[in-house]
C-alpha positions, 0 to 999 in steps of 0.5 A: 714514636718521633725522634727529636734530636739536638746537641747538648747545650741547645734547647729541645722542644716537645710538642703535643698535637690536641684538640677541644676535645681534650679535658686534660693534658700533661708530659712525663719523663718516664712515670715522672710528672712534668707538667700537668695543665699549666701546673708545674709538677717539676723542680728542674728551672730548665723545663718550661711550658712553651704552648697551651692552646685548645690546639697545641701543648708543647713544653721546652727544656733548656741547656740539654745536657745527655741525662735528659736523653729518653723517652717523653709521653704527652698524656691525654684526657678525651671523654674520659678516654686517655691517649699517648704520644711519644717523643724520644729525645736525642743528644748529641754530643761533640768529640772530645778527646779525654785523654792522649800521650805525652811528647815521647822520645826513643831510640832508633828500633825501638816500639812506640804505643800511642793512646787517644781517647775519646768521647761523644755521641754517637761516639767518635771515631778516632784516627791517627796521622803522620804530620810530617809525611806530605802528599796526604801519605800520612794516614797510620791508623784509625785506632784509639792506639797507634803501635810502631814496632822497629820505628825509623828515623823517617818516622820521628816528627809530629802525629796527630790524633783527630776524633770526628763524629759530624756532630761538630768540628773533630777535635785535634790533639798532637803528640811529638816522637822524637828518634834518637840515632847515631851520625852520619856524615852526609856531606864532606868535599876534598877542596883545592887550594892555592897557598896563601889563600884562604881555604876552609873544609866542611863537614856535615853530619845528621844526628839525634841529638845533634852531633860534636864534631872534632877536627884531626890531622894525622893523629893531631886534634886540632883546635881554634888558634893553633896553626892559624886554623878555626873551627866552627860548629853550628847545627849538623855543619863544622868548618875548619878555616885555614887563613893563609894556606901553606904547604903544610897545610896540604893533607888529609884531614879527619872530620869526627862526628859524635853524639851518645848513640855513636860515632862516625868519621870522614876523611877529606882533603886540601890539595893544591889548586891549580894557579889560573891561567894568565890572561895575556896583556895587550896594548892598543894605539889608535890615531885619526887621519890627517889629525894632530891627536896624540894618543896614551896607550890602552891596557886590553885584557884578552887574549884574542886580537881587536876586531879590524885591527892587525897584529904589530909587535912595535909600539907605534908612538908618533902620528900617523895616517889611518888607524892605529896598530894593535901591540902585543906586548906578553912580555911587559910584566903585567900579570892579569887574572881576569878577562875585561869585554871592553876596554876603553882607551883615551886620546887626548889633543892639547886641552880635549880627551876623547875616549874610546871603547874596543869591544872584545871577543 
C-alpha cells in the first residue's frame, strides 16, 4: 500500500496504473463508491475525476481536510479477474495552540501553573521558554504545563509557548508573570556639599508595584516648599533637592520606601564639602628690545611660573630691555577657582595691539 501525504487545505491526487486489458475500473473509500468509469457515484463537489485513459485512472480531492484521511482502493475489472491497489491518504495538519493561560500576577514564593495546549498531525510538541533569560538560557520545559514552585523575582517577565510539528511554522502564544515583591533600596550615596550651593540626595529603590517614597530628617517628614526643600518621584528614583544649602541643612536624612508588600529604609547624609583649593593669581608683563611698546598687565591663572620667565615681586611698568619679568602678585584679592593653560596678554603701541599667548604648565 502507498502512502500519499499532503497538508490540509492542499489537493491529493489518487492515482491507478491500468492497461487495455481493463473492462472496468473505479475508486471507493472504504466500501463507498467514488467513482466508477467517468460516472460520479459521490456527492461530494471536492472529488473529481483527474485521468481516464487505457493507461491511467486517477481522481482528485480538493481542499483535504482530516476526515478524508484513510484508505482508498482502485478496483479493477480484467477478463472477468478483479484486481486492487491501495492508497492510504495522509493529512497533515499544522500546529495550533487551542488553548493557553492568561497574563498572571503573584507574589514573590508563591506556585505558578501554566497551560498550553495544542493540536495538529502528527501531533505537536509543545515547549516552554523563558523570554527574559539571554544567552538562549531560557529553556524551562517541554510540557503542555509549566510549574514554578517558590517563583523569584528573576522569574517575572514574558514566557513563551511555542508548538512545532515541522509540518509548518510553530505557533507562539506569550503569556506575561508578573512578581510582586516588597523594596529595596539599591542605590543611596551621602553628598557633600558647600553652603549656599545646591545640593540634592538620591534615593533608589526596586519594587513590585512600584515603591512610595518619603523623605525624613530626624523624626520631620518633609515635603516640597518647606524649608526650601523639593522632592521628586519618578519610577524606582526620589530626589529631595535643597536649593540654597545652609548649616541646618547638614545631617542625616531618612529615604523610606514603600509599596503594599512592605517596607524599607536608608540613611543617607550632606555634609559639608571641602571649599576648593584657590588657585594663585599671577600677573605677566612683557617688553620688546629697544622698542617703544607699552604694555597692559596679563591675569594668569596657575599656580606654576611661565616657562623662561624669572620670578619678581615688583611690577615692572616702564620700558625696558629684553623681556619682561614675571610678578607674583597672591595677595591681590583676586580669588580664582579655576586653572586656565593659556593666558593671553595684549601690548599695545599708540594705535596697534599685539596679543600674546604664554602656554602654561
Amino acid at each position: 500500500m502507498d502512502n500519499v501525504t499532503v497538508r490540509q487545505g492542499e489537493s491529493a491526487t489518487l492515482r491507478c496504473t491500468i492497461d487495455d486489458r481493463v473492462t472496468r475500473v473505479a475508486w471507493l473509500n472504504r466500501s463507498t463508491i467514488l467513482y466508477a468509469g467517468n460516472d460520479k457515484w459521490s456527492i461530494d463537489p471536492r472529488v473529481i475525476i483527474l485521468v481516464n485513459t487505457p493507461t491511467q485512472y486517477s481522481i482528485m480531492i480538493q481542499n483535504v481536510d482530516v476526515y478524508d484521511e484513510g484508505p482508498y482502493t482502485c478496483s479493477v475489472q480484467t477478463d472477468n479477474h478483479p484486481k486492487t491497489s491501495r492508497v492510504h491518504l495522509i493529512v497533515q495538519v499544522p500546529p495550533q495552540i487551542m488553548n493557553i493561560s492568561s497574563d498572571v500576577t503573584v507574589n514573590e514564593g508563591s506556585s505558578v501553573t501554566l497551560l498550553c495546549l495544542a493540536i495538529g498531525r502528527p501531533e505537536p510538541t509543545v515547549t516552554w521558554r523563558h523570554l527574559s533569560v539571554k544567552d538562549g538560557q531560557g529553556f524551562v520545559s517541554e510540557d503542555e504545563y509549566l510549574e514554578i514552585s517558590d517563583i523569584k523575582r528573576d522569574q517575572s517577565g514574558e514566557y513563551e509557548c511555542s508548538a512545532l510539528n515541522d509540518v509548518a511554522a510553530p505557533d507562539v502564544r506569550k503569556v506575561k508573570i508578573t512578581v510582586n515583591y516588597p523594596p529595596y533600596i539599591s542605590k543611596a550615596k551621602n553628598t557633600g556639599v558647600s553652603v549656599g550651593q545646591k545640593g540634592i540626595l538620591s534615593c533608589e529603590a526596586s519594587a513590585v508595584p512600584t515603591a512610595e517614597f518619603q523623605w525624613f530628617k530626624e523624626d520631620t517628614r518633609l515635603a516640597t516648599g518647606l524649608d526650601g526643600v523639593r522632592i521628586e518621584n519618578r519610577g524606582h528614583i526620589s530626589t529631595l533637592t535643597f536649593f540654597n544649602v545652609s548649616e541646618k541643612d547638614y545631617g542625616n536624612y531618612t529615604c523610606v520606601a514603600t509599596n503594599k508588600l512592605g517596607n524599607t529604609n536608608a540613611s543617607i547624609t550632606l555634609y559639608v564639602a571641602a571649599p576648593p583649593e584657590a588657585a594663585q593669581t599671577e600677573q605677566v608683563t612683557q617688553l620688546r628690545a629697544n622698542s617703544k611698546w607699552h604694555f597692559t598687565l596679563c591675569t594668569f591663572l596657575s599656580p606654576g611660573p611661565l616657562p623662561g620667565l624669572e620670578r619678581q615681586r615688583k611690577v615692572e611698568n616702564r620700558p625696558a630691555r629684553g623681556w619682561g619679568k614675571l610678578s607674583s602678585s597672591p595677595d591681590s584679592g583676586t580669588n580664582h577657582a579655576a586653572l586656565c593653560s593659556v593666558v593671553a596678554c595684549k601690548i599695545q603701541e599708540q594705535n596697534k595691539t599685539d596679543s600674546r599667548l604664554f602656554p602654561a604648565f
